[in-house]
DOSE-552186 format. One record per residue: residue in one letter; x negated, y, z of N, C-alpha, C in turn. Coordinates in steps of 0.05 Angstrom, whole numbers, padded with zeros to 5 digits, always signed. Layout:
BEGIN
AXYZXYZXYZ ...
END
This chain:
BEGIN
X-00570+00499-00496-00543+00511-00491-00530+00521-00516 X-00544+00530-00534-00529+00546-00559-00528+00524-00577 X-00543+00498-00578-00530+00482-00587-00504+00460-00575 X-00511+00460-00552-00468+00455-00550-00455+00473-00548 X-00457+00494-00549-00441+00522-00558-00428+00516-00592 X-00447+00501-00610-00434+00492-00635-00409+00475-00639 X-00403+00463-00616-00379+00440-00617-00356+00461-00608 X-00359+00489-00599-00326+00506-00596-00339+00533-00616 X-00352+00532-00642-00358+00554-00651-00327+00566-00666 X-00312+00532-00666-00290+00552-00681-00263+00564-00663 X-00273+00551-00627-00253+00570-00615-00268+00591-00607 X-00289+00602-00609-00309+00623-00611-00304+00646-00633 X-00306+00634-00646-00295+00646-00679-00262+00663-00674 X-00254+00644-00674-00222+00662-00668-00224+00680-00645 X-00236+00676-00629-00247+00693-00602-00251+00718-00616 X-00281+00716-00631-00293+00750-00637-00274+00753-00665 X-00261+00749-00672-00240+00757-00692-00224+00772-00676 X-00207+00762-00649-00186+00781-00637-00197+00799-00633 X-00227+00794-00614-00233+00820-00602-00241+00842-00627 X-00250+00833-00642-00256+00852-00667-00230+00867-00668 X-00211+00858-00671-00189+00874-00681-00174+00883-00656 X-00184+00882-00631-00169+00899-00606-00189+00913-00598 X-00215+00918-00616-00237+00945-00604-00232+00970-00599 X-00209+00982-00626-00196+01004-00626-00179+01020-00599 X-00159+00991-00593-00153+01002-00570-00167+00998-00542 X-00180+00974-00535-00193+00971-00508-00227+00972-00499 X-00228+00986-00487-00257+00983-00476-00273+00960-00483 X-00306+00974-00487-00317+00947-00505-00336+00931-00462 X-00339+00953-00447-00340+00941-00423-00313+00917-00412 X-00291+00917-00418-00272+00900-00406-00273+00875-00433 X-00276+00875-00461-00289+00865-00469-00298+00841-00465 X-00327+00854-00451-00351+00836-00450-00346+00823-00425 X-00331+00830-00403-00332+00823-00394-00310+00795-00390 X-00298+00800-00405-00273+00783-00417-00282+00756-00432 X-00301+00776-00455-00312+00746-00463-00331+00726-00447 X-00345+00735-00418-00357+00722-00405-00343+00701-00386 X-00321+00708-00380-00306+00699-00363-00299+00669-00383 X-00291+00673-00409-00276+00654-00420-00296+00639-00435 X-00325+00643-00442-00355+00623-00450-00354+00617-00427 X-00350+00617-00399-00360+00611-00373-00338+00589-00366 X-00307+00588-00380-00299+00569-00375-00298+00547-00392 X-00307+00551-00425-00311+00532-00440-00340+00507-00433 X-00351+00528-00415-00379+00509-00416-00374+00486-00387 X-00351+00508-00367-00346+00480-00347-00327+00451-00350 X-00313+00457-00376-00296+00441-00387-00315+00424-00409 X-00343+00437-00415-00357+00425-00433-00364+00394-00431 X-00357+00365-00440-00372+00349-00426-00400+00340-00431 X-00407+00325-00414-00438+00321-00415-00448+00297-00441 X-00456+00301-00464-00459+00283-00487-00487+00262-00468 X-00504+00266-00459-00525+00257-00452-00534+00257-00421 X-00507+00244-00399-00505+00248-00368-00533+00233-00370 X-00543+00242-00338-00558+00218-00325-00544+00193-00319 X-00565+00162-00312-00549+00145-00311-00533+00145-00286 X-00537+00159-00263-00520+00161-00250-00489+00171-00245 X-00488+00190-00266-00462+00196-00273-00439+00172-00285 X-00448+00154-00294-00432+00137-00314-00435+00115-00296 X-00460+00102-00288-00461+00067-00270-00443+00066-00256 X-00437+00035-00245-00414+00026-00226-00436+00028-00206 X-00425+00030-00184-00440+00031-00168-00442+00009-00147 X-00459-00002-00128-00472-00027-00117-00448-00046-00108 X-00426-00015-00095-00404-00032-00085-00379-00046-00103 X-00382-00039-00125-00367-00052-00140-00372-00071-00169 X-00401-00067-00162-00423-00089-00182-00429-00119-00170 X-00419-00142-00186-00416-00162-00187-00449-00181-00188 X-00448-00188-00170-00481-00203-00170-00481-00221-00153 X-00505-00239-00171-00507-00263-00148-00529-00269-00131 X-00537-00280-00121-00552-00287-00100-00568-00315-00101 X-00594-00313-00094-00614-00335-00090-00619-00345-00061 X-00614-00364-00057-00608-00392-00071-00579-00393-00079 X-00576-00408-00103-00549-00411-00117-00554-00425-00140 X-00530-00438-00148-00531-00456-00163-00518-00454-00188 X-00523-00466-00208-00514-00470-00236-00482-00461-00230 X-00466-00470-00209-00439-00472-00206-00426-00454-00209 X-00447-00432-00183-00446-00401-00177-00436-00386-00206 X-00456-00392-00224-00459-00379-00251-00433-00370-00264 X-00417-00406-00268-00401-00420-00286-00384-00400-00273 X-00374-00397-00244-00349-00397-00237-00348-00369-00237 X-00367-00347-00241-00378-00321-00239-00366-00315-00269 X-00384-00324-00289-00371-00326-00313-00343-00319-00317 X-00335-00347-00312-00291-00351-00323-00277-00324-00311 X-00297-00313-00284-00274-00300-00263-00275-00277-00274 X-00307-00258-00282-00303-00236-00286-00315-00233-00310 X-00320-00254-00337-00321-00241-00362-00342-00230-00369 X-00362-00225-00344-00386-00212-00362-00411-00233-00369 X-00431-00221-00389-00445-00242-00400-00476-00243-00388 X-00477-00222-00369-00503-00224-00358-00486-00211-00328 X-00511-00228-00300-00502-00210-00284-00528-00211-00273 X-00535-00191-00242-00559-00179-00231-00558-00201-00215 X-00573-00212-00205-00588-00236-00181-00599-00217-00162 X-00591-00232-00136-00613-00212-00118-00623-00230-00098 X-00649-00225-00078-00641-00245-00057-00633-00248-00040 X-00615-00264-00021-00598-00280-00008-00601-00257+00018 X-00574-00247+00019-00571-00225+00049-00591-00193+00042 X-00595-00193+00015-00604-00174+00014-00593-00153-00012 X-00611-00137-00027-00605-00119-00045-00620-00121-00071 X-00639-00129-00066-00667-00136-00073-00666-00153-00099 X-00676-00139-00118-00666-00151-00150-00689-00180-00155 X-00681-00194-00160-00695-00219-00163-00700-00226-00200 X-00675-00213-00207-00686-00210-00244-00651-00216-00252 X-00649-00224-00273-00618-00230-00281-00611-00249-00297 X-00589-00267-00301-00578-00285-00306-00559-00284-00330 X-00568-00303-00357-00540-00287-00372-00525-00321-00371 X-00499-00318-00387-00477-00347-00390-00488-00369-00402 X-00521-00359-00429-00523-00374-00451-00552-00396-00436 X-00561-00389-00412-00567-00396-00384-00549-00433-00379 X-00533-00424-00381-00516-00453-00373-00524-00479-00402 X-00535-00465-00422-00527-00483-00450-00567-00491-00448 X-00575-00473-00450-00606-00475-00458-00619-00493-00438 X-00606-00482-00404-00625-00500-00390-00600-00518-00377 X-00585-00539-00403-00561-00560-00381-00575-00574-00362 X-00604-00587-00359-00609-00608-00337-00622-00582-00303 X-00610-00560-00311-00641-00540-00287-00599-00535-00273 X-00610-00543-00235-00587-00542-00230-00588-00508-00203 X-00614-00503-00203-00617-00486-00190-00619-00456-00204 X-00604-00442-00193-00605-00411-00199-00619-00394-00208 X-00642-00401-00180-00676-00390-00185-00684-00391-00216 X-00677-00421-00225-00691-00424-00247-00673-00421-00281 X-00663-00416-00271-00635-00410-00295-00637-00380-00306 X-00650-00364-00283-00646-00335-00289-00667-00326-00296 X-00675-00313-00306-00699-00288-00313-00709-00266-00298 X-00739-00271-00291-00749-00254-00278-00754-00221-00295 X-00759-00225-00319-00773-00208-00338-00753-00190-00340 X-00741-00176-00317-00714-00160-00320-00721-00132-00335 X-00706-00123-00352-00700-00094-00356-00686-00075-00350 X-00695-00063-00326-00684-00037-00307-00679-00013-00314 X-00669+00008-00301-00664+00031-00310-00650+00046-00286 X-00658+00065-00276-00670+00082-00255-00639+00103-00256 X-00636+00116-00230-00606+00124-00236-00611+00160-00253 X-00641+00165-00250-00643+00192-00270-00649+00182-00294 X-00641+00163-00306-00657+00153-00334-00626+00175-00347 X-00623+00175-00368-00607+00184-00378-00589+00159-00409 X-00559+00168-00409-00542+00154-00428-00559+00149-00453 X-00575+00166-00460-00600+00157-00485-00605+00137-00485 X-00627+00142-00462-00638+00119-00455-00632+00094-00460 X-00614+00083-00434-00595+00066-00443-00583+00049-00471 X-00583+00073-00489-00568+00069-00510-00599+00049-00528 X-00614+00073-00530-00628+00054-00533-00649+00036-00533 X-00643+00026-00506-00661-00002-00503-00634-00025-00506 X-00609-00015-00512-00586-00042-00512-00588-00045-00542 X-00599-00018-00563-00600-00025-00591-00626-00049-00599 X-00648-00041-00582-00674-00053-00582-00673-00085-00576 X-00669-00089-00551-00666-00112-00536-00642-00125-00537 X-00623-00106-00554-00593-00137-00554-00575-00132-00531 X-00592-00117-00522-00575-00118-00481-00553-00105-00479 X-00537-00122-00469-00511-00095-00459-00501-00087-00442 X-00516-00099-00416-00517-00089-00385-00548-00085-00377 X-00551-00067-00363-00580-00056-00344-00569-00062-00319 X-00591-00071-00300-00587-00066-00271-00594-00039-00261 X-00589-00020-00237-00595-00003-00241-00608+00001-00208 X-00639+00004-00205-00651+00004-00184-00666+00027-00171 X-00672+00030-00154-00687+00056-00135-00715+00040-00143 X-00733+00051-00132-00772+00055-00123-00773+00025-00113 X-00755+00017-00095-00761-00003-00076-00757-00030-00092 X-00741-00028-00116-00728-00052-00138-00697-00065-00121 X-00689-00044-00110-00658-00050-00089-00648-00040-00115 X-00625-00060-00117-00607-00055-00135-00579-00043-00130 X-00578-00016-00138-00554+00006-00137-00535+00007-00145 X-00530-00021-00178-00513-00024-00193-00519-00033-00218 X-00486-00021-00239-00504-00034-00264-00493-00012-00283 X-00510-00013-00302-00496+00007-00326-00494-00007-00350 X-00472-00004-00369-00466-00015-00391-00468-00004-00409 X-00472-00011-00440-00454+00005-00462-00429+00015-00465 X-00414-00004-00456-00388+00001-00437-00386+00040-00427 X-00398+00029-00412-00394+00062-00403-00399+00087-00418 X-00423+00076-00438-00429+00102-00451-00416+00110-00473 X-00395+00082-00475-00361+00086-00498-00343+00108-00484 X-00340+00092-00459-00315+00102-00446-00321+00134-00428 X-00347+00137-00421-00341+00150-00405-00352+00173-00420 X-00372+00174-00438-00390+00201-00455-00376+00197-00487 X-00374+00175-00490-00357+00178-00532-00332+00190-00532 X-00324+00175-00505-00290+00181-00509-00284+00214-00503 X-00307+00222-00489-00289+00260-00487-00309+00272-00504 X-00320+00257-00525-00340+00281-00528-00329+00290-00558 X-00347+00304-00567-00337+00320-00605-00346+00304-00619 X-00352+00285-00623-00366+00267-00645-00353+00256-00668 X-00353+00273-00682-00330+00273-00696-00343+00261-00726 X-00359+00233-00724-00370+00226-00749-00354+00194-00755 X-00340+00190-00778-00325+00176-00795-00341+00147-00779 X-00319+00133-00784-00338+00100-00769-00339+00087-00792 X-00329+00098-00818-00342+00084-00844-00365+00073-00851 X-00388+00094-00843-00415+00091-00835-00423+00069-00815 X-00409+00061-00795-00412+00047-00773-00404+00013-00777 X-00380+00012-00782-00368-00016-00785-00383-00033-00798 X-00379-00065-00788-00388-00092-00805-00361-00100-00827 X-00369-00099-00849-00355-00102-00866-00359-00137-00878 X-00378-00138-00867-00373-00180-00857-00373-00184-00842 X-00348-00191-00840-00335-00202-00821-00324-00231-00815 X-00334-00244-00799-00316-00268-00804-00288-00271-00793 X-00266-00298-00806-00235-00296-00798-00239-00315-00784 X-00207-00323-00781-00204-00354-00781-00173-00354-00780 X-00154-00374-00788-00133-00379-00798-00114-00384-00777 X-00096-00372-00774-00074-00376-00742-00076-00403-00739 X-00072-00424-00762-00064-00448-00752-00090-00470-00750 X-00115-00457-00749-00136-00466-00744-00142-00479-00710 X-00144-00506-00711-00152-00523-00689-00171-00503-00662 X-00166-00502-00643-00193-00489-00616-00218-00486-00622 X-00214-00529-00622-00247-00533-00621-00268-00524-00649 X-00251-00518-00674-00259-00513-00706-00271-00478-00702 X-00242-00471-00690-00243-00434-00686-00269-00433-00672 X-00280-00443-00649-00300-00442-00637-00329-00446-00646 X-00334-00462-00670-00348-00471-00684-00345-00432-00693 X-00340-00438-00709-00343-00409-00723-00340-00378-00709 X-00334-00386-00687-00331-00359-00662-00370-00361-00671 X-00369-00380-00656-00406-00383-00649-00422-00383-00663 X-00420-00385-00690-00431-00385-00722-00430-00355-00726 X-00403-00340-00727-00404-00320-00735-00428-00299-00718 X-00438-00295-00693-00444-00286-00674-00428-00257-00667 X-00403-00260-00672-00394-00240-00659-00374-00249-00643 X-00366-00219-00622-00353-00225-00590-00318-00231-00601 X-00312-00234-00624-00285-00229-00633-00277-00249-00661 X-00256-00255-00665-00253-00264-00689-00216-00257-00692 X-00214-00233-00720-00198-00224-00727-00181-00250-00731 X-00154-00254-00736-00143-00283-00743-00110-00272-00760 X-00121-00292-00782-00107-00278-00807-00081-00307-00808 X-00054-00298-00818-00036-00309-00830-00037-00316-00846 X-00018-00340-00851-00020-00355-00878-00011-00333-00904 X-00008-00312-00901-00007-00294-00925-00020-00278-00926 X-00043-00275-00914-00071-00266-00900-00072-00239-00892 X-00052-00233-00876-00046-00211-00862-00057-00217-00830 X-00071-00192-00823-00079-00191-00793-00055-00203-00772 X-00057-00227-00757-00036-00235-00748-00053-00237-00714 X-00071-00223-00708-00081-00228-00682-00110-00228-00683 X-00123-00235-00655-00149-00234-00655-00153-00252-00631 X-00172-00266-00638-00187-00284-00603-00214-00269-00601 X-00220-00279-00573-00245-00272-00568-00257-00306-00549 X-00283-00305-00538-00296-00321-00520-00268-00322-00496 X-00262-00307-00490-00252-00303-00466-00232-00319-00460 X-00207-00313-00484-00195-00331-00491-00192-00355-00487 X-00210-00370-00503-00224-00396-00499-00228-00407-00469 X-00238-00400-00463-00244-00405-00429-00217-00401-00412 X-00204-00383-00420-00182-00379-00402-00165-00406-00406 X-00157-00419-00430-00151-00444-00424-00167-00471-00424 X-00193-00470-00423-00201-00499-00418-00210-00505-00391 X-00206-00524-00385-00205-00542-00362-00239-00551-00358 X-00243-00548-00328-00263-00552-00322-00264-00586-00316 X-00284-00605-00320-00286-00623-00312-00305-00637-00311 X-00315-00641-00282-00347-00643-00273-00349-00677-00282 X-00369-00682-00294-00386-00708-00306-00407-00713-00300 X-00421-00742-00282-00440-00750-00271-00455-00763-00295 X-00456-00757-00315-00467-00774-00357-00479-00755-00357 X-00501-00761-00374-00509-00749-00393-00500-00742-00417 X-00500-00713-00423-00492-00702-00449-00502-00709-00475 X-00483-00718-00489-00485-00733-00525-00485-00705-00539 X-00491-00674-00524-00485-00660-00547-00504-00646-00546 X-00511-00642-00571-00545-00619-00565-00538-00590-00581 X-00544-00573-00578-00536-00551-00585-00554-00535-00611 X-00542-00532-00634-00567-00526-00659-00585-00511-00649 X-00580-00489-00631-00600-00467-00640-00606-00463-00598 X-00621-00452-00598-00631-00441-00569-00608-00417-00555 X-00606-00406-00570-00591-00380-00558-00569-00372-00564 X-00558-00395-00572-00527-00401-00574-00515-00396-00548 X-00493-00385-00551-00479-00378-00521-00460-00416-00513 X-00454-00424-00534-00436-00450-00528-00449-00466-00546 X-00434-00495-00536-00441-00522-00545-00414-00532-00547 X-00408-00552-00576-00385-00558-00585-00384-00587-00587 X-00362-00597-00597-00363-00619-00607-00329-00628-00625 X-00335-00648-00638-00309-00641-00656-00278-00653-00631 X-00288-00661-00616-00268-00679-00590-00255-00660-00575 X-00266-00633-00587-00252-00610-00563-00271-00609-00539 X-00295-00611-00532-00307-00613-00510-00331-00594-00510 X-00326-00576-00493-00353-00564-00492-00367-00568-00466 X-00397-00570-00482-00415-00584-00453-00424-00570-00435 X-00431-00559-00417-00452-00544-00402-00458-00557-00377 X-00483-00571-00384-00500-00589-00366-00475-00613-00362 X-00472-00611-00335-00457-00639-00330-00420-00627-00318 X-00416-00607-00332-00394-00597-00324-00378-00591-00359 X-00358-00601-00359-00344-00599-00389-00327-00580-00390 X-00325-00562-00400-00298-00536-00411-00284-00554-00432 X-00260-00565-00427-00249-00590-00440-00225-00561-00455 X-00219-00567-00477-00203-00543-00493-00178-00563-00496 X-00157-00550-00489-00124-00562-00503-00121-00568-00530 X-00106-00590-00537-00105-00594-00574-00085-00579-00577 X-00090-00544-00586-00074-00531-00592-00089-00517-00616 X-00071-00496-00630-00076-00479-00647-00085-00450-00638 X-00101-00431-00659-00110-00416-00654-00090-00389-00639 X-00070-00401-00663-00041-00380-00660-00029-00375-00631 X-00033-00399-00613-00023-00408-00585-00035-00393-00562 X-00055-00392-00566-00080-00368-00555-00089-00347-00559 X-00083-00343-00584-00089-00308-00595-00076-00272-00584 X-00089-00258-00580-00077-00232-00574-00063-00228-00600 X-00037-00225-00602-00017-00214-00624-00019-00188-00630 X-00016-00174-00598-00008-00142-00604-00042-00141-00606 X-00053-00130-00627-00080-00114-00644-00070-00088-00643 X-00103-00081-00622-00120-00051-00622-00130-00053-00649 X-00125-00033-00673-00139-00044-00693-00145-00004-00691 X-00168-00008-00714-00180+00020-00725-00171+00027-00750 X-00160+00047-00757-00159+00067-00778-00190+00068-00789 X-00197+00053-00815-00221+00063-00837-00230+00092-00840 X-00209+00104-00826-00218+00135-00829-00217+00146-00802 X-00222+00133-00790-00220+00140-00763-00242+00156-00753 X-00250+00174-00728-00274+00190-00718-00282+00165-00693 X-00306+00165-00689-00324+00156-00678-00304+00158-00645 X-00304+00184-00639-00287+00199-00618-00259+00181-00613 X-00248+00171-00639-00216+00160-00643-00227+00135-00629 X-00240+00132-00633-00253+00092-00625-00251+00094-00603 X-00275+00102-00595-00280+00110-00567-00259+00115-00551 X-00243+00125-00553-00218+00133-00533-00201+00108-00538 X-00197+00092-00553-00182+00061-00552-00192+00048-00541 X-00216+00050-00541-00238+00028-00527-00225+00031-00495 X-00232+00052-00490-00219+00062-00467-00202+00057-00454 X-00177+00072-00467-00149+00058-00463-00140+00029-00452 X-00151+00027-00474-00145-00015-00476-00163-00036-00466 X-00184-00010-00447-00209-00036-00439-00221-00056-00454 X-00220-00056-00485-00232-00071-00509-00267-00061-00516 X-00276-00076-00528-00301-00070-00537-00305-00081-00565 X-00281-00086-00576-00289-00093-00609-00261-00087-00618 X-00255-00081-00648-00225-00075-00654-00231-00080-00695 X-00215-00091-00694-00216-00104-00719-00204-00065-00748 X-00229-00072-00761-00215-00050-00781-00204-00045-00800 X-00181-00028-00807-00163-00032-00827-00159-00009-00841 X-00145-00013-00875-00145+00013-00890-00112+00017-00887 X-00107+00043-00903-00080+00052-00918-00057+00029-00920 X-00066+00009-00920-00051-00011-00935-00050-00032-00900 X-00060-00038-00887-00056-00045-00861-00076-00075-00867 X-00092-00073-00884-00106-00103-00895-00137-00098-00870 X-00149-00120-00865-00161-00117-00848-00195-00110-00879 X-00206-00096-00864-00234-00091-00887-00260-00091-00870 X-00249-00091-00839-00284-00101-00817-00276-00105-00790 X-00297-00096-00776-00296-00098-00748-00315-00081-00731 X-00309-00073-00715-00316-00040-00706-00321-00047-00669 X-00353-00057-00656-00354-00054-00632-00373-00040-00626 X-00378-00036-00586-00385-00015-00573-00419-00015-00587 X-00430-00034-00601-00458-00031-00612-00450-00016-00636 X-00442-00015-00656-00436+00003-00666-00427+00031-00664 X-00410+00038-00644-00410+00061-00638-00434+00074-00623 X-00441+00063-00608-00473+00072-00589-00495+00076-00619 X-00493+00064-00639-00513+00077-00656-00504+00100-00661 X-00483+00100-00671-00466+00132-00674-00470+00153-00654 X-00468+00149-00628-00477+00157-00604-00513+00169-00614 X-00531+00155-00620-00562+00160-00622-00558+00177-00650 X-00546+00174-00671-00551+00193-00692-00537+00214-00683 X-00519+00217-00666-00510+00245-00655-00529+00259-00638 X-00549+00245-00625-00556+00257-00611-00587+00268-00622 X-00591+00258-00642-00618+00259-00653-00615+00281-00673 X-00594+00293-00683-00581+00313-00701-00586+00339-00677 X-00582+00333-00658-00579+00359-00640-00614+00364-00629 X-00634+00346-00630-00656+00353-00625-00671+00381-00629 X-00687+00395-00611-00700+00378-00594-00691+00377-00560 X-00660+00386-00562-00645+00399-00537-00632+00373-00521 X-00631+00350-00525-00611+00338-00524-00624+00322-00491 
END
């Protein structure tokens, strides 16, 4: 308690300053009791740096999951609709966690057309008293950026994100440490008038969820993401076998210079357009000097999870997402030990 009492020591401070200097005239009983009244309302306005996971998860009814038996299809069309990169499996008419499924699922196993076998049993759970720590980090450990979130029985209650522990614990809290420390300062670009299928090549090379996208006078002129991408290519189911093999295992996509991306026997066919044609223009960008706290509340705002970063001069110098702030999140909370 008296260490989150440190995050209002300096509206505390001005506190026993007044009262210091109104001792003369008022009772030191009306006082104390004065100052109880007003620590008693700082601490209900206090927010919680370290909720249980139940405070922050979506809960069952509005968590997105699929069901066994189901098919490769299920996945794809799960994917485009709602954007996320892993979701909970359960089985069929029930609640009952079967393990979970991520997108990069569609690339690794193109010939496996069943669900069952697409997804992962070896799930990593988390209990609705685990706490935002927690959370934080096994997504630093394991890469992960969704948990399912289950009872005793392995019925699944929901899911919890990193996501949440941006929006719902960074964004009100005092964390008031510089994201200088935080940011990737390699970053990769790519050039407005850069081809889909090229930008994609290097979306997927770079391994990050974003690619800042610079003007021909190399000014921040926008940003794509995965999402993007998908939102304009065209699905188009193919009874062939695929000519494209994918370099690496855990690549989220498969390319080719024709504009064609493969997944199993279903093609995400991309428009011959430019990067510029598709790009978000209006940029969430970050202030270099920004607080951890400043992020967090854009994130928020704008429902974003990555924001390209910039100095004085408006030149882009990195890129600033919710894994980075969640470390920020653990060194805040490891500073406050052994209370936290």
């Amino acid at each position: 308690m008296l260490i989150s009492l440190l995050n209002y020591r300096a509206d505390l401070l001005g506190l026993f300053v007044a009262i210091n200097i109104a001792t003369h005239k008022t009772s030191k009983i009306f006082i104390f009791v004065g100052l109880r009244k007003i620590i008693r309302s700082m601490l209900i306005k206090m927010p919680e740096i370290n909720p249980p996971v139940s405070k922050i998860m979506t809960d069952i009814t509005k968590t997105v999951y699929l069901e066994i038996p189901g098919t490769r299809q299920d996945l794809l069309q799960a994917v485009r609709k709602y954007r996320y990169s892993t979701f909970p499996v359960c089985r069929a008419n029930t609640k009952i966690l079967e393990g979970i499924v991520s997108r990069n699922a569609l690339v690794t196993n193109p010939e496996e057309n069943q669900l069952s076998l697409l997804m992962s049993r070896d799930t990593i759970t988390v209990s609705k008293d685990d706490t935002a720590k927690k959370v934080a980090e096994l997504s630093i450990k394991h890469k992960i950026h969704r948990f399912p979130v289950v009872n005793d029985n392995n019925e699944l209650l929901g899911i919890v994100s990193i996501s949440d522990i941006v929006y719902k614990v960074l964004a009100l809290s005092k964390i008031n440490f510089q994201i200088t420390s935080y940011y990737d300062r390699r970053v990769a670009t790519v050039w407005e008038n850069t081809p889909l299928n090229v930008a994609l090549i290097i979306l997927n090379l770079s391994r990050q969820n974003a690619l800042p996208v610079l003007s021909s006078t190399g000014r921040l002129a926008g940003i794509v993401t995965l999402h993007d991408f998908l939102n304009v290519a065209e699905i188009i189911s193919k009874n062939e076998q695929s000519v494209i093999s994918s370099s690496g295992e855990d690549q989220s996509v498969s390319w080719e210079t024709a504009q064609v991306i493969v997944i199993g026997e279903n093609r995400l066919t991309l428009p011959n357009k430019s990067v510029k044609e598709i790009m978000i223009t209006d940029v969430i960008t970050a202030f270099i000097k920004s607080t951890v706290k400043d992020i967090a509340k854009k994130c928020r705002q704008h429902k974003i999870d990555q924001l390209p970063v910039v100095d004085a001069k408006d030149r882009l110098v990195g890129i600033i997402s919710s894994w980075h702030l969640i470390k920020a999140y653990l060194d805040y909370l490891n500073e406050l030990k052994p209370n936290n």
